[in-house]
C-alpha positions as CSV (number, residue, x, y, z in Angstrom):
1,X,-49.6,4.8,52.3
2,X,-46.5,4.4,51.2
3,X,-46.0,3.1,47.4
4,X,-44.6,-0.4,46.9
5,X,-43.5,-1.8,44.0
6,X,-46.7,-4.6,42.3
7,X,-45.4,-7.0,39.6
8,X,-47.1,-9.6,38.3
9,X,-47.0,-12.1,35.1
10,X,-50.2,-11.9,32.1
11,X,-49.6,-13.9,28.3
12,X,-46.0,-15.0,29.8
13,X,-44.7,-11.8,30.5
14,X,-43.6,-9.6,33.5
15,X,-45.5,-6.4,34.5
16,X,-44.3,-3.9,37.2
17,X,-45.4,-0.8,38.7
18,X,-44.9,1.1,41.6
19,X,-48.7,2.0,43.6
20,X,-49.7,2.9,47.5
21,X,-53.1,1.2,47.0
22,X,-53.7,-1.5,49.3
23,X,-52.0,-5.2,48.6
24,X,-56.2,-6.2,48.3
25,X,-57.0,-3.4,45.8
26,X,-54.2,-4.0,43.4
27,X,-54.7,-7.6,43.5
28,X,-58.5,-7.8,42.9
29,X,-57.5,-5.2,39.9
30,X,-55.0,-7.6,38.2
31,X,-57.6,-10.6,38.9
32,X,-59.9,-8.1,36.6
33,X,-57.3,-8.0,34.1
34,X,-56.4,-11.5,34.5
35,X,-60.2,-12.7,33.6
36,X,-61.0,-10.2,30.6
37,X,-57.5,-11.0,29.1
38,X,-56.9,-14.5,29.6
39,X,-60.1,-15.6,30.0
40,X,-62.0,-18.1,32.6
41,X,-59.1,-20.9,32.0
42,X,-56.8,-18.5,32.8
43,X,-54.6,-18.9,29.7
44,X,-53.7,-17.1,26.9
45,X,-55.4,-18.4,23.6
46,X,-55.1,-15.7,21.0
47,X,-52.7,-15.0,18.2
48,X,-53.1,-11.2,18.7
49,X,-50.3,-9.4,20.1
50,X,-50.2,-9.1,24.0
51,X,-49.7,-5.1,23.5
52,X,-53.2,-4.9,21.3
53,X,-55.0,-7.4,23.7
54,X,-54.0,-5.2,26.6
55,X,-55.5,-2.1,24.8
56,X,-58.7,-4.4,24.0
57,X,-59.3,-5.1,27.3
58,X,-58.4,-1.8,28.8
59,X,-61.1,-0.7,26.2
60,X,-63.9,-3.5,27.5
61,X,-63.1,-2.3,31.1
62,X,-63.4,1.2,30.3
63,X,-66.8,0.4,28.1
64,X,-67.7,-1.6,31.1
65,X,-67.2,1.9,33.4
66,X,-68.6,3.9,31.4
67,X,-72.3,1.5,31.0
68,X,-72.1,1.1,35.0
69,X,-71.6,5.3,35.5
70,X,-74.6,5.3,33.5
71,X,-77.1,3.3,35.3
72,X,-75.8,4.9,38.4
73,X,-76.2,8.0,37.3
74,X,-80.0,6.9,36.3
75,X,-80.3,5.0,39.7
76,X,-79.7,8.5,41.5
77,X,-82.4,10.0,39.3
78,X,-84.9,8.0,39.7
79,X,-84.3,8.3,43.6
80,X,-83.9,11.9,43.3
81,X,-87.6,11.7,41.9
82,X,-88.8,9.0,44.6
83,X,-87.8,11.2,47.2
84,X,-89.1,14.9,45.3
85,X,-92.2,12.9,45.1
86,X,-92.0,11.9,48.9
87,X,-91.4,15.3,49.8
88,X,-94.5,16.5,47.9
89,X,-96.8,14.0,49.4
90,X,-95.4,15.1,52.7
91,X,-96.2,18.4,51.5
92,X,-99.9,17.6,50.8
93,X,-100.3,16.1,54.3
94,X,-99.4,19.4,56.1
């Protein structure tokens, strides 16, 4: 895909970058921003500095990755035992 250049506006500012994700993907990522910086009203109500509350919520939504990694990661391993425990039973059968 070729890369396009994204720009959109957050605490009254412009923001560009170039990306080839699709118009969808980089969209539902700013939305993402959007809500964990501005908020559900969609407006900028703090008197911290844009540049620190973009490194906040870059932080939130990397604390955020980090908890959901996690419970997949536990997810997997408790199917990984549901199905070693399948297989034994199986096992038994023969």
């Amino acid at each position: 895909m070729e890369e396009r250049l994204v720009r959109f506006a957050l605490f009254g500012q412009e923001f560009t970058f170039y990306s080839d994700a699709p118009a969808e993907e980089v969209d539902e990522v700013v939305s993402i921003l959007r809500r964990e910086l501005e908020g559900s009203e969609g407006r900028y109500t703090s008197t911290v500095p844009s540049s620190k509350l973009l490194v906040l919520g870059c932080l939130r939504i990397a604390a955020r990755l980090v908890k959901v990694n996690r419970e997949f990661e536990e997810y997997r391993n408790r199917q990984d035992r549901s199905i070693d425990d399948l297989i034994d039973k199986m096992s038994e059968i023969d």
